[in-house]
Every structure is written in C-alpha cells, then in structure tokens.
N, C-alpha and C positions, 0 to 999 in steps of 0.2 A: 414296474416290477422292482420290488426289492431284494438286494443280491446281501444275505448273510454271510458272512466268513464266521467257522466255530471253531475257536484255536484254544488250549488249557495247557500245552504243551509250554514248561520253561525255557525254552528254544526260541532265543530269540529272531524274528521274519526279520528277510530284510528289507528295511527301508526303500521307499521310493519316492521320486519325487514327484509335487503335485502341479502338472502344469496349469495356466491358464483359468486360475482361481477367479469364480463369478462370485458375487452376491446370493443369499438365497440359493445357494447349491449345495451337496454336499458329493463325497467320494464314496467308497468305499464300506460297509458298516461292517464291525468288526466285534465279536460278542468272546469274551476272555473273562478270567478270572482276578478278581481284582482284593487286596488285602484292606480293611477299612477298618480305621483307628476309629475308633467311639471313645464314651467316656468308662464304660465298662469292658473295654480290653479290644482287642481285636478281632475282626469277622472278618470272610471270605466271603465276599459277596460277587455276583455279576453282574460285567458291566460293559453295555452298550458301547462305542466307538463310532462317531462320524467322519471320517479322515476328510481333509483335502476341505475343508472349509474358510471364509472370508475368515472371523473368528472365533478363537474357543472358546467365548465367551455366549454363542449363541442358544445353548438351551438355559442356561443362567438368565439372559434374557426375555426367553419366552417366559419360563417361568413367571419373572417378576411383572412382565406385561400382562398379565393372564390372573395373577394369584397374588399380586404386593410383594412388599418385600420379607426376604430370607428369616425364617423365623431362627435359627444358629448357623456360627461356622464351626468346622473342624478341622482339624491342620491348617489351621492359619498359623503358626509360626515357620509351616513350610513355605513352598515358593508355588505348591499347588493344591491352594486354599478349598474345600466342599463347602458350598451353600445347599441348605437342606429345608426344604419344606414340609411340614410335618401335616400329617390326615386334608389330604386335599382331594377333593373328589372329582376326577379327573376329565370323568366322562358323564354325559348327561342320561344315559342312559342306565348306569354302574353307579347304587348308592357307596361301594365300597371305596373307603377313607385309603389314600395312598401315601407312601412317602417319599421325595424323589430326593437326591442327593446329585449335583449337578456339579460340574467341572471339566475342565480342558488344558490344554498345553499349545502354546505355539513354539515351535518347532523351527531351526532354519530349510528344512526340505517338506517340513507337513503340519499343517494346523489341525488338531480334532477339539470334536464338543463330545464331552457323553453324560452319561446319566447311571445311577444305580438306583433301585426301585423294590419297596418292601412294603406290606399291610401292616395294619394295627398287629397282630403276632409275630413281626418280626418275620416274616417267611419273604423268602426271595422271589419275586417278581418277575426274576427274569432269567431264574431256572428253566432248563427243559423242558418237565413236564409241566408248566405255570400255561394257564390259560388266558394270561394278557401278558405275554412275552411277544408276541407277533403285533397285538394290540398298540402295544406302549411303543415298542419300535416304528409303527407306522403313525402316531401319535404326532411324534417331535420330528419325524423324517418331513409329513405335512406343512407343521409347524413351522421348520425352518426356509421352508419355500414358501411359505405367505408371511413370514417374518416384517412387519413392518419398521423397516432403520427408520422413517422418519418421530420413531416415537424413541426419546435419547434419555429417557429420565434412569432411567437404567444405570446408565453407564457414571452418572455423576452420583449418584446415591451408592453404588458397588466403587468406585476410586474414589470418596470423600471414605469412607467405610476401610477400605484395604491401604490406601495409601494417598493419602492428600495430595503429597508432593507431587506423583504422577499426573491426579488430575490436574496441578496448576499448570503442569508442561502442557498436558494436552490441549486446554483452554488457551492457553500462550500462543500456541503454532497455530492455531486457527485463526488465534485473532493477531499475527505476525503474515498469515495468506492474505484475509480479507485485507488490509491494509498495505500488504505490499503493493500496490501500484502508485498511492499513494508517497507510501515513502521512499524508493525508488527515484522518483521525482525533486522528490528531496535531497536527496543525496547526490546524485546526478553533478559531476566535475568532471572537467576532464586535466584539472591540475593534478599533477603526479609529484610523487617525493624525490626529492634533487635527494642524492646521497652523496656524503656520508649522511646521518641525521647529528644535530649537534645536539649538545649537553645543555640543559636552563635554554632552552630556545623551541620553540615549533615552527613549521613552514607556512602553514594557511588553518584558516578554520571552516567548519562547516558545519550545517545542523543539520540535525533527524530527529524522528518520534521515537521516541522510548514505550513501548509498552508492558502496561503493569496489570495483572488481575487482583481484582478485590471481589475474591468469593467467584461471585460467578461475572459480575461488572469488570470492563473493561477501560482501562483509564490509560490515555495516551497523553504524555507533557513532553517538553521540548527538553533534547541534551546538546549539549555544545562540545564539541572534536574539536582538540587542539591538534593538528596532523601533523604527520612526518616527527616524533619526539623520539629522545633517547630511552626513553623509559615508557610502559603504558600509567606505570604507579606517578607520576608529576603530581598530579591532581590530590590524592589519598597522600602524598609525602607531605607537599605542603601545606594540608588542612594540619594533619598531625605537628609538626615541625610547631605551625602557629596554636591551635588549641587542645593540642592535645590528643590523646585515642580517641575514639570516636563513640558515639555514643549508641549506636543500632547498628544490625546488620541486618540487611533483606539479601535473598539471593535470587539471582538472573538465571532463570528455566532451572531450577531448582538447586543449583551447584557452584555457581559462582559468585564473592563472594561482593556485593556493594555498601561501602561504607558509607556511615551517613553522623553527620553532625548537625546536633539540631538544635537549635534559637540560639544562634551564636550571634552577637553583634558586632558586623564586619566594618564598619564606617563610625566615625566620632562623633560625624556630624546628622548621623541618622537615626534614630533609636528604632529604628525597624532588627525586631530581630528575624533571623536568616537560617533556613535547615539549606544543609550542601550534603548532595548524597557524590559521591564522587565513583568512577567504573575507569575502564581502559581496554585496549585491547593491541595485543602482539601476534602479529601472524607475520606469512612468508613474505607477505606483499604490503601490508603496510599496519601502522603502528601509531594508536594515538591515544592520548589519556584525555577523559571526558567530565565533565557535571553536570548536575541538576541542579535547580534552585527551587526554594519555598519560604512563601513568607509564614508568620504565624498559624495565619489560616489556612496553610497547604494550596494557597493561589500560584500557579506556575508562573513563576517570574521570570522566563525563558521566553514567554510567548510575546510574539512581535508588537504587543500594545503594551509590555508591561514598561515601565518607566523606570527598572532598575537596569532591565536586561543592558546595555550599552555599559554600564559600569561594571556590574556583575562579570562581566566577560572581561574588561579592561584590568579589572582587579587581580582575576585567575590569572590571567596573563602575567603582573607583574609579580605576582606570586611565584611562577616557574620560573620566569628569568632572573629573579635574585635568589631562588633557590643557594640552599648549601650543602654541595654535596658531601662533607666533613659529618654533615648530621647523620648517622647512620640508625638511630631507635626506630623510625619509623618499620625500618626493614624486620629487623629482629620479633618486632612485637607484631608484627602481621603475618611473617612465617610461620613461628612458633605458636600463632593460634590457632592458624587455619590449615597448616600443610606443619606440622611440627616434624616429621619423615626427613621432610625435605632441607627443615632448617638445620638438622641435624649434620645431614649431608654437605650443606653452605657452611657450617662452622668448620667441617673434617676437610671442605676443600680450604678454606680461607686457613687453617693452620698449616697446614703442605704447606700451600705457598709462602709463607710467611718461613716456615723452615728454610725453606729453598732459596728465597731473600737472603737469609741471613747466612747460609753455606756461601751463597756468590761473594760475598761482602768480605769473607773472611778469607776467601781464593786472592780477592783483590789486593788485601791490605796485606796479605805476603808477599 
C-alpha cells in the first residue's frame, strides 16, 4: 500500500528522523509544490518526495539505468542540480511521450529521491486531477525496490559530469578499503616517538603504499616516512631550498596539497633524472614528512628491487639533517599560494612578535 501525504501549505512539517535506512527502501511519500527554474522563467510544478531513502540520488539512477543518460541539467550552479529526461515513454503500455525532472537532497536527519513530471504540452503530471499521478508514483516507488546497486555506471558518469573531484575521493576510499589489510601490514611498528621531536633529524623510517587514481585505474607506489620530525614540510623544504619551487601539484583526496619536482638530477655521477613528489603529515599522535620517487619513465623507484631505493632514501636523509633553518622562502611561497588567509595571519603574527622583541630589548638596555 502506498501512503500519500498532500501538503501545499508554506508551513513548514517538522522534521524527523529516519531510522534504520535499508537499501532498496523508501519512507514516507510526500506530494508539495515545488517552484522550477527553466530557461523560460519560472513554473510551479508538483513534486513527488521519497523520504528516508539509502540515496537521493536514486530515481536519477533508475532513470539513467532504464533510459541513458540525462538529456540537460538545470540549476546546476545550485547545490541541487535537476537532471531532466525529455519525451520518454514510460510505460509500455502508454504511447504518451513523458518528461521527468529528477532530484534529491541528503540531509543530516533525512535523505529523499523525487521527481517532477510533465507531457509534450507542458501540463503537470502529477496534478490532482492527472491520470497517471498514482501511476508515476507507483512507478519509481517499484523502481526503487528492484533498484539494482550492482549496476554503478550511473554514478561515475553523473560525479565525472557534476564534479570530478568528488568522484576522485570516491574512487580513492574504495580503493584505500580494498587495500587496507594490505597496508596496514605495512605499516604495522610498534616503535613510537621519543619526544621532544628534534630540528634536521628524524627518529625511524618506515614504508606504505601511497595510493593514486588515474581516471578510473588505480595505481599504488611506495612512500618513504621519515618519523617522529620537527616539521611534516622537511621533505618539500629541502627539495625547494636545493632546486627550487616545484614544478606540479597533484592533490591527496582532493584537497591536499603534494609537491612534485620533476627530471631533476640528484647525483653527479648518475645522469638518471629523478621526479620527487614530496607530502607529510602532523597530527596529535605523530608527525612525519615523506616522498616518492620516479624515474624518467614514471618506474617507482621506492620499490624494494629498484637499485636507487637505498640511496634515494640516504640522500633525503641527508638533505633534512643539513637542512637550514635560516632559509625561510620555502615557507612564504607555499603559504601564499595555497592557504594565502593563513599566510597572512603568519606575517601579522611574526610582526607582534617581532614588536614585542624589540619592546623587551629596550626595557633591558634602560
């Protein structure tokens, strides 16, 4: 049985929350008035509501599993984009050409899927007096209960389409599950950081897989943790300090930022040239600045057969322990490009202080 709510009233219901969200289920259906930006101005159309669903993304998906993809969107500069199918004939039984306009919101207390629905004249579908308003509704209610997830082409053609970068996180974390047992293993020490952490020095090293997406290919290479350091930046300080800014930036789950220098010739007596992508990280519990290495050909020279690896790592090493912390450019030119807010805030504290210096100085010498 399907249970209809018919609400038109600006009176906002109040929320509830949705417990114990399955797959394939939905809540509540909820049939309101809804305002729809077109290209020719605005319409008040109505529109369907599924509450209390896995995602809002699921009649978007039937759709495209059933009928290809989205022929336009609209309000995509919003944050809740309509994909719209235009004369599709719904029913096999009904030559009549429909148009659906699909969307949802996830919510921290409710997810819904809905739909709005109109004919070749523009006439609303899912009016009152509309003789496939029950129809259409029992339609996608089916729908979303024989919903088959194992078909996913959906979802990477609508996030390459709406926003790249999400789908690279998404594609990331899956392929950061499947491999975590793996590298876990890897990681696996049970040496800890003696503190304090000192300045040009690390405590131990250690390796993990790095992984990176390309497209939809998943590409894991070896990084090397110099642990327990004063800084996570070591590594990105003394690339810069020796050759300068760096020459690429890729970012890590879509927002952090890793520097990379590429065919740099690190040895006199080698003419192998050398890409260093350098990363780090500072948390509560511990703190270490890392690399990658490549040759010409993008071959991972981290991995336990390459025959640079043991020098490569000796090299970084003595690169942070003759570090000079007098150089300060590195700092400036990596705030100011990527967090410029913040560098701001680093110059307005470093001047304080620097006042305050020189107030003590002159307490003194009276």
């Amino acid at each position: 049985m399907i249970v209809i709510l018919f609400f038109t009233s600006p009176l906002v219901m109040k929320a509830f929350d949705c417990a114990d969200i399955k797959k394939n289920e939905h809540g509540s259906i909820v049939h309101r008035k809804y305002k729809f930006k077109t290209e020719s101005g605005k319409l008040i159309k109505n529109q369907v509501k599924y509450k209390c669903v896995y995602t809002s993304l699921y009649i978007q998906k039937i759709m495209f599993d059933n009928y290809g993809k989205w022929d336009k969107v609209v309000d995509k500069t919003t944050n809740n984009e309509k994909l719209v199918w235009n004369n599709i004939q719904l029913f096999s039984d009904d030559t009549t050409k429909i148009s659906i306009v699909a969307f949802g919101e996830e919510k921290v207390n409710m997810n819904y899927t809905s739909f709005m629905a109109y004919d070749n004249n523009n006439n609303d579908l899912l009016s009152d007096d509309s003789p496939y308003k029950s129809k259409l509704i029992e339609f996608f209610s089916k729908s979303i209960i024989k919903d088959d997830s194992r078909k996913n082409d959906f979802y990477k053609t609508y996030w390459l389409s709406m926003n790249p970068e999400n789908w690279e996180r998404i594609v990331y974390e899956k392929s950061k599950e499947r491999y975590k047992d793996s590298i876990y293993k890897m990681n696996k020490t049970s040496k800890k950081c003696i503190k304090p952490n000192k300045k040009n020095d690390f405590q131990f090293i250690t390796e993990e897989k790095f992984i990176s997406v390309v497209e939809e290919d998943t590409v894991m290479s070896n990084q090397i943790n110099f642990e327990c350091v004063h800084t996570a930046f070591y590594t990105s300080k003394v690339m810069f300090d020796k050759f300068g800014k760096w020459d690429k930036v890729v970012y890590k789950n879509s927002n952090k930022p890793i520097l990379i220098w590429t065919k740099k010739r690190l040895f006199d007596d080698i003419n192998e040239l050398f890409t260093i992508a350098t990363d780090g990280l500072e948390s509560a519990d511990k703190t270490y600045t890392s690399f990658l290495a490549f040759d010409s050909s993008l071959n991972d020279l981290l991995e336990s057969k390459s025959k640079y690896k043991k020098q490569l790592i000796a090299y970084m090493s003595e690169l942070i322990k003759n570090n000079n912390p007098n150089k300060r450019e590195f700092y400036e030119s990596f705030w100011s490009t990527f967090y410029p807010e913040r560098w701001a805030e680093i110059k307005l504290y470093q001047k304080r202080k620097k006042r305050f210096r020189n107030s003590d100085i002159r307490k003194k010498d009276n």
